[in-house]
C-alpha positions as CSV (number, residue, x, y, z in Angstrom):
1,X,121.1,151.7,39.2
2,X,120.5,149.6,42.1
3,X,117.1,149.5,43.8
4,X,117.4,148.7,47.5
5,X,121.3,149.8,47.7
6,X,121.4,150.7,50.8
7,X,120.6,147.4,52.3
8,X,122.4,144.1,52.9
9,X,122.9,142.7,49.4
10,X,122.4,146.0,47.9
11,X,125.3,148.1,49.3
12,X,127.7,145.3,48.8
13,X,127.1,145.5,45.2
14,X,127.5,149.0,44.9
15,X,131.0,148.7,46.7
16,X,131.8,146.2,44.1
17,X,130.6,147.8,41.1
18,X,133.1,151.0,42.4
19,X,135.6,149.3,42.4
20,X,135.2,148.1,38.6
21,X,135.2,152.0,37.9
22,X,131.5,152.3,37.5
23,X,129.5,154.9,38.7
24,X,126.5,154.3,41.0
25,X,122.7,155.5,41.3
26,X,120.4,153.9,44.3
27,X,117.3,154.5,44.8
28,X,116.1,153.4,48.1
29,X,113.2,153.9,50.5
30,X,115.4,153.4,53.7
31,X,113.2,151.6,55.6
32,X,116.0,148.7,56.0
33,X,118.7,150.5,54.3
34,X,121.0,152.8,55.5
35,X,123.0,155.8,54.1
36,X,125.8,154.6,56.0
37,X,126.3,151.4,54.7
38,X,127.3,153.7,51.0
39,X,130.2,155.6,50.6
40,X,128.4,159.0,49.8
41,X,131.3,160.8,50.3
42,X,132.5,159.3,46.3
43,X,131.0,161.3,43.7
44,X,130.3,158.5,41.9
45,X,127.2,157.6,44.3
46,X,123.9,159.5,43.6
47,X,121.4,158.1,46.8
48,X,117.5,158.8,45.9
49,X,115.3,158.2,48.7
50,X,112.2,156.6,47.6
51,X,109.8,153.6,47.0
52,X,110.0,152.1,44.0
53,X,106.6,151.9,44.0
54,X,106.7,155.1,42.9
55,X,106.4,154.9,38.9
56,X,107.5,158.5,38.1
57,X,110.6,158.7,40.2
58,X,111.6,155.3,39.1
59,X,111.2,156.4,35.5
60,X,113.2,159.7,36.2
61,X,115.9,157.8,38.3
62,X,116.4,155.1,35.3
63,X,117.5,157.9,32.9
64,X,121.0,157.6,31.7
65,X,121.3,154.1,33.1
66,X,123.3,151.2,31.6
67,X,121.7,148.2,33.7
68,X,119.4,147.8,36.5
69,X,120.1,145.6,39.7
70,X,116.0,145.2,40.9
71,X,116.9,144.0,44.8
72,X,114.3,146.2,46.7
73,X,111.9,144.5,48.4
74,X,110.0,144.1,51.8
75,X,112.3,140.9,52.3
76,X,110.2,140.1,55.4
77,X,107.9,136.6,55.0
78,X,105.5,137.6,57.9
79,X,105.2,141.2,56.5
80,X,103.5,140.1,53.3
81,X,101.5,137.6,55.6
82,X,100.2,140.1,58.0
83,X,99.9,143.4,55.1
84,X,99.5,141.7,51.8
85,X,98.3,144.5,49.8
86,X,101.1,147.2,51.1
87,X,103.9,144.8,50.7
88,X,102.5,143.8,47.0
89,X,103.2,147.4,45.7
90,X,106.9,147.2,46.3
91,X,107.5,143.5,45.8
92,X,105.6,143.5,42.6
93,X,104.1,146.4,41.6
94,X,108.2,147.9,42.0
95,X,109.4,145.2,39.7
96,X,106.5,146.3,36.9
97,X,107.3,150.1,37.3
98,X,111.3,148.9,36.6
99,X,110.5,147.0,33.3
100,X,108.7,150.0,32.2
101,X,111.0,152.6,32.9
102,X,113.6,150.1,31.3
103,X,111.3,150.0,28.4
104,X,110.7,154.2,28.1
105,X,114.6,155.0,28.5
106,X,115.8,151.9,26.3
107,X,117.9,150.2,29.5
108,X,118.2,146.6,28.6
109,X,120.1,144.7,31.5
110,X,118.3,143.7,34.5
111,X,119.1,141.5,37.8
112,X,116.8,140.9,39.8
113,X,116.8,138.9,43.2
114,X,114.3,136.3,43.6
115,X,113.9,133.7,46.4
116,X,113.9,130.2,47.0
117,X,110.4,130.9,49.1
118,X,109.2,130.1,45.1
119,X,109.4,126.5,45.6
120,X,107.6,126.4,49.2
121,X,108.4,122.6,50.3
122,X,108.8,121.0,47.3
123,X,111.8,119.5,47.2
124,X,112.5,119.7,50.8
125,X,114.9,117.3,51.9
126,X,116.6,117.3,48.2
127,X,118.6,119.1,46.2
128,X,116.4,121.8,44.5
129,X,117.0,122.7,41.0
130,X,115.5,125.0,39.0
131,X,112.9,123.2,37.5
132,X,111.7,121.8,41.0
133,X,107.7,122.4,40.8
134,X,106.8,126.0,42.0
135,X,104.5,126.6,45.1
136,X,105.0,129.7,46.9
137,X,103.1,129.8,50.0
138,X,103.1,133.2,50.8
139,X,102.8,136.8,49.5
140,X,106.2,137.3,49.4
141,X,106.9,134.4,47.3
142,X,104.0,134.5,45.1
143,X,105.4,138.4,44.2
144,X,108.6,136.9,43.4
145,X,107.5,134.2,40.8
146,X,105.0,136.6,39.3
147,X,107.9,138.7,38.8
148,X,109.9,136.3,37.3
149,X,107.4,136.0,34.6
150,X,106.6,139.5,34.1
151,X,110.2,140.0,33.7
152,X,110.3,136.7,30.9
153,X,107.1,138.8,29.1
154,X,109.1,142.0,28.9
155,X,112.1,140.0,28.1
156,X,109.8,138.5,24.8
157,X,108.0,141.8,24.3
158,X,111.0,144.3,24.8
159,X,113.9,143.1,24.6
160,X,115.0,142.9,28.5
161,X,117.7,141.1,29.3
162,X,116.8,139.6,32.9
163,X,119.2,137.9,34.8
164,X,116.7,136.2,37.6
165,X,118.3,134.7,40.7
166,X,116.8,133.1,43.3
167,X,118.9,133.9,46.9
168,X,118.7,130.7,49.5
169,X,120.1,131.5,52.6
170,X,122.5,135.1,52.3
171,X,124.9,136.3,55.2
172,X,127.4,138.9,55.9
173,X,128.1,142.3,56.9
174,X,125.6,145.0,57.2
175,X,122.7,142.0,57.8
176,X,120.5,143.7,60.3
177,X,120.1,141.5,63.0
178,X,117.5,144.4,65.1
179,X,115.5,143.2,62.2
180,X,113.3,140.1,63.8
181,X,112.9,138.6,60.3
182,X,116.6,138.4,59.9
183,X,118.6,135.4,58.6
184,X,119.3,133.2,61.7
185,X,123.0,133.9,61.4
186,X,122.7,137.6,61.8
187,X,120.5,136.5,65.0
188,X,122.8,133.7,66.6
189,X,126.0,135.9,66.1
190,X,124.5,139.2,67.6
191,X,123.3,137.3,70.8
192,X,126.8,135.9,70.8
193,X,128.7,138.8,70.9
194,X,126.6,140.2,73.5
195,X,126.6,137.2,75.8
196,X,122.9,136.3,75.4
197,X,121.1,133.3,75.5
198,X,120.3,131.4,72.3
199,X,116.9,129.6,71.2
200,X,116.8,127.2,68.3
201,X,113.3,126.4,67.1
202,X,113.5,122.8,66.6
203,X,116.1,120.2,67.1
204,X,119.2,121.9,65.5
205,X,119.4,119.6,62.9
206,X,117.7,121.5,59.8
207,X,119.5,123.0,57.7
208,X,119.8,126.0,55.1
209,X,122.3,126.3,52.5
210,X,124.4,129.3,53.7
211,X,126.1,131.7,50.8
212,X,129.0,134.4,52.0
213,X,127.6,138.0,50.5
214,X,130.7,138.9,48.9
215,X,130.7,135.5,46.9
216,X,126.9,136.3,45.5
217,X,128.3,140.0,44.6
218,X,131.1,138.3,42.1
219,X,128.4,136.2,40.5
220,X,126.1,139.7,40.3
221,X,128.7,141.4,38.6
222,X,129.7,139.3,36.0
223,X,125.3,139.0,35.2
224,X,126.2,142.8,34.8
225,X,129.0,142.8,32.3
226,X,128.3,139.6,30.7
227,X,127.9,139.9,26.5
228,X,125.3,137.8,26.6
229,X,122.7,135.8,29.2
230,X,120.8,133.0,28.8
231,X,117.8,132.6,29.9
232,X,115.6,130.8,32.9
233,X,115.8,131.5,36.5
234,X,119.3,130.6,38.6
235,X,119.8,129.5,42.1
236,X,122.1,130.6,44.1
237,X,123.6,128.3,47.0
238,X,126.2,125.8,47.0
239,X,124.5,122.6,47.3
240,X,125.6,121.9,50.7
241,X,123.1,121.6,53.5
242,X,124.7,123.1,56.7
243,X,122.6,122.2,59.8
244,X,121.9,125.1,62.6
245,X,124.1,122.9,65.2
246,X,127.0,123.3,62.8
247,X,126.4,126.8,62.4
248,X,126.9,127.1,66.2
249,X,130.0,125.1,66.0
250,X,131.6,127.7,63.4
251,X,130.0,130.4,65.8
252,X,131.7,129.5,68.8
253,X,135.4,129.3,66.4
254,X,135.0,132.5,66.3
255,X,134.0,134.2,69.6
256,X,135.4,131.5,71.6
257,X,132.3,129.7,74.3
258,X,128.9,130.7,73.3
259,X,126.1,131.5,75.5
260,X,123.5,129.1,76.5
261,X,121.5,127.7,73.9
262,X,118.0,126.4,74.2
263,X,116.0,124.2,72.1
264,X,112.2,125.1,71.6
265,X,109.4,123.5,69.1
266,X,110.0,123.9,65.5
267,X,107.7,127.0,64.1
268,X,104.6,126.1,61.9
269,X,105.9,126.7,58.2
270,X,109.6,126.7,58.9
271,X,110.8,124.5,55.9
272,X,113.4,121.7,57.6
273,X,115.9,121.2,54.8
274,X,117.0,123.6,52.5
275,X,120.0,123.1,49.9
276,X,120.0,124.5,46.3
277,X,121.2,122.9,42.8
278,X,123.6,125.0,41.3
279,X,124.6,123.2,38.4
280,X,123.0,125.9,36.6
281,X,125.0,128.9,38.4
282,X,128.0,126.3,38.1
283,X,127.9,126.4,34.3
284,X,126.9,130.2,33.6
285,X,129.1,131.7,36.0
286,X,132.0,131.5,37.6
287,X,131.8,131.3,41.2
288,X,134.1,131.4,43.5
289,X,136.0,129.6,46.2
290,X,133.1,129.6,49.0
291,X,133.9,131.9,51.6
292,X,134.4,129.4,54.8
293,X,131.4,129.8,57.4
294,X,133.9,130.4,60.0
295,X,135.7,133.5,57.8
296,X,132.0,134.4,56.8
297,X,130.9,135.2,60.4
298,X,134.5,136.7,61.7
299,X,133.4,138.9,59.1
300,X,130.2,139.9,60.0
301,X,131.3,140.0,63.7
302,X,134.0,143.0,62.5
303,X,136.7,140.4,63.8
């Protein structure tokens, strides 16, 4: 099963997972996802619409289940700012009601996806590992590490088998740029296709550590079908720090001239530098070539 399937990250799993020949059960809420980012038309998708906040249709949706992928979420930062309490039921009262309907129908295998917004700024400016002190500085975050740990007890308790990672900075198809908390890629390249001017918030030159979708699926799967995991949280990014200027640059490979950009002051609370340590991921998984920014976004942009 795959909570939050229909989304981004969510739906490019379950396209993967098809193709390895298993069949696939989503339960989502739609409120990001959509229908038409599955292929409903193969029998081997079952789409449940609803919250997984909902204990009792998570419980009857977990039943005959071989593993769990726990990616639904209100993703947005300034969401859990502005509605703290709503957003807390999916973001962390979701992830309890899945570790106990893992527990009731004896499902072991769990992914879920956590976020670098666990480690706030520390670390800024540096590659962040793992074990980089935690400080999460909003709601979002702070339902993320608490479900990190709630997974860990039920992993003692139980018997789950978590596989926790923590997404930097994702991009792909089906990223909805409409959405105003989207990933800046998703922004930048929508504006580009339709002509329209650009703002940066800040100089240009902070940076995130950009990871290609399909890339992130590969590493999913094999947390799926893997004998054995061990344990502790994982990042996932590829240690390079990419700056917003040089995201433009691969931007404008691919559509040609861009549009005019303008610079504007840097937000309160945007983090500067981003870039993950994966020596962890490096060693667990295999990961693949990185998809090349410039392929990434072609992709994105259907081109």
């Amino acid at each position: 099963m795959i909570t939050g399937g229909a989304g981004f990250i969510g739906s490019h799993l379950a396209d993967a997972l098809l193709a390895k020949g298993y069949a696939v059960r989503v339960l989502d809420d739609l409120s990001t996802g959509k229908p038409s980012n599955l292929p409903l038309a193969d029998p081997r998708v079952e789409l449940i619409e609803g919250n997984v906040a909902d204990a009792s249709l998570v419980s009857q949706a977990m039943q005959g289940c071989c593993a769990v992928a726990h990616l639904a979420a209100v993703a947005s930062v300034q969401a859990s700012v502005d509605d703290p309490v709503q957003t807390h039921q999916s973001n962390f009262i979701g992830t309890l009601n899945v570790c106990e309907a893992m527990r009731e129908h004896g499902v072991k295998r769990v992914l879920f996806a956590s976020s670098a917004a666990v480690y706030g700024n520390n670390g800024e400016g540096q590659s962040i590992d793992e074990d980089t002190a935690k400080a999460p500085l909003t709601p979002y975050a702070s339902d993320k590490l608490a479900s990190e740990y709630y997974l860990d007890f039920y992993r003692r308790q139980h018997g789950l088998e978590p596989a926790i990672f923590r997404f930097f900075n994702i991009f792909g198809p089906r990223q909805d740029p409409s959405s105003p908390y989207s990933g800046v890629i998703s922004i930048f390249s929508e504006r580009a296709q339709q002509g329209l001017p650009i703002t940066v918030f800040g100089d240009g030159e902070q940076t995130r550590d950009f990871v290609y979708v399909g890339d992130l699926v590969q590493v999913l799967v094999q947390a799926i079908e893997a004998p054995q995991l061990e344990v502790g949280a994982v990042n996932v990014g590829l240690n390079q720090a990419t700056t917003l200027k040089q995201m433009l640059a691969a931007l404008a490979e691919v559509v040609g001239a861009l549009p005019p950009i303008s610079y504007g002051p840097a937000r309160a609370g945007d983090i500067r530098h981003s870039r993950a340590g994966n020596q962890r991921l490096l060693q667990r998984f295999t990961f693949p070539e990185p998809t090349p920014m410039s392929v990434g976004l072609a992709r994105l942009m259907g081109r």
